[in-house]
C-alpha positions as CSV (number, residue, x, y, z in Angstrom):
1,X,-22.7,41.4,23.1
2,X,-19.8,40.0,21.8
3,X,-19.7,37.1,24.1
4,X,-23.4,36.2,23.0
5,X,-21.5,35.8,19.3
6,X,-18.8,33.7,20.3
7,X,-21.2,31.5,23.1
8,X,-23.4,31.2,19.9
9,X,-20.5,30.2,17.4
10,X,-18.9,27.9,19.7
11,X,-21.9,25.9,20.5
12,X,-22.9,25.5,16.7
13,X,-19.4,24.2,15.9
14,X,-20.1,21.4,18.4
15,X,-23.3,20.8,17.3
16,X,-21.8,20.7,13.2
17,X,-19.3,18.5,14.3
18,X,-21.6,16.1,16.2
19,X,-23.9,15.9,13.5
20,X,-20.7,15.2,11.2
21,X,-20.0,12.4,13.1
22,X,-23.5,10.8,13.7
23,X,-24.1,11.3,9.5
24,X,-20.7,8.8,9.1
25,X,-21.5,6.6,11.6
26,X,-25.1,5.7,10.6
27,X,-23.5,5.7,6.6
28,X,-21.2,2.7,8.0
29,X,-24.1,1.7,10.2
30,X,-26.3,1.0,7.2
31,X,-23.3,-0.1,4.5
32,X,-22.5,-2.8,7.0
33,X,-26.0,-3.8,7.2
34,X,-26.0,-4.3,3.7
35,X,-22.5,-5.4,2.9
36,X,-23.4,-8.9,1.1
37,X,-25.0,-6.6,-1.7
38,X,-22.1,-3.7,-1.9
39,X,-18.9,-2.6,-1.5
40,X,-17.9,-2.1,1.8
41,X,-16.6,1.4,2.6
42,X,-13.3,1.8,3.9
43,X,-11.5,5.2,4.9
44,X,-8.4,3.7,6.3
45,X,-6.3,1.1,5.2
46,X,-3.1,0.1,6.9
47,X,-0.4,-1.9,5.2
48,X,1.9,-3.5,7.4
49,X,5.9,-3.6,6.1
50,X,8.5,-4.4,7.5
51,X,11.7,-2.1,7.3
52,X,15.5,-4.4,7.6
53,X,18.3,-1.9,8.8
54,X,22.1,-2.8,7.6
55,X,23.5,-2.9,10.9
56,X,26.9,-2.0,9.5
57,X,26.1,1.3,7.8
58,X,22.4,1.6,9.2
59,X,20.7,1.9,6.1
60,X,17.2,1.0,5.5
61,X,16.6,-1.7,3.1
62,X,14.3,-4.1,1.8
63,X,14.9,-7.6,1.9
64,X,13.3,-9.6,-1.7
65,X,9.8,-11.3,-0.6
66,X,10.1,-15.1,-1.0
67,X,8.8,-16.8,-4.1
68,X,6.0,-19.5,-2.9
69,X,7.5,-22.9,-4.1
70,X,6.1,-24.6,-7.3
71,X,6.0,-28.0,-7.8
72,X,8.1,-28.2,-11.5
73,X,7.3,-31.3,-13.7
74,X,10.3,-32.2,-16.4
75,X,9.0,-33.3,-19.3
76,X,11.0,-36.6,-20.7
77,X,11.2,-37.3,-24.3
C-alpha cells in the first residue's frame, strides 16, 4: 500500500511540473505573438562585464568606461 502512495505522488509531481512548464511556454508563446503591442517578458537578463586583474597584486579592478568623443565648438568673440 504504501508503494501505491508514493507511485501516485511521484507521477503527479511530473505531471505538475509538466504542466508548469507547458503554462510558461505557451505565456511566451502568445507574448511573442503579440510583442508589437506589449512588453515583452523577460526572466533572465545577462549583463556582460568585464573583470581587469592587477597582475602585480591580483586584485580585481575596474578599468573607467571611455567617454564617446564630442565634437567641441569654441565660441570666438
Amino acid at each position: 500500500m504504501e508503494m501505491d502512495k508514493l507511485a501516485v505522488f511521484f507521477a503527479g509531481s511530473i505531471l505538475v511540473t509538466l504542466g508548469m512548464i507547458i503554462i510558461a511556454s505557451g505565456i511566451i508563446l502568445v507574448n511573442n505573438l503579440i510583442h508589437k503591442y506589449w512588453k515583452s517578458v523577460t526572466w533572465f537578463k545577462y549583463e556582460y562585464k568585464t573583470v581587469f586583474f592587477d597582475p602585480k597584486t591580483g586584485e580585481q579592478y575596474h578599468k573607467p568606461e571611455l567617454e564617446e568623443p564630442t565634437l567641441e565648438t569654441k565660441d570666438k568673440k
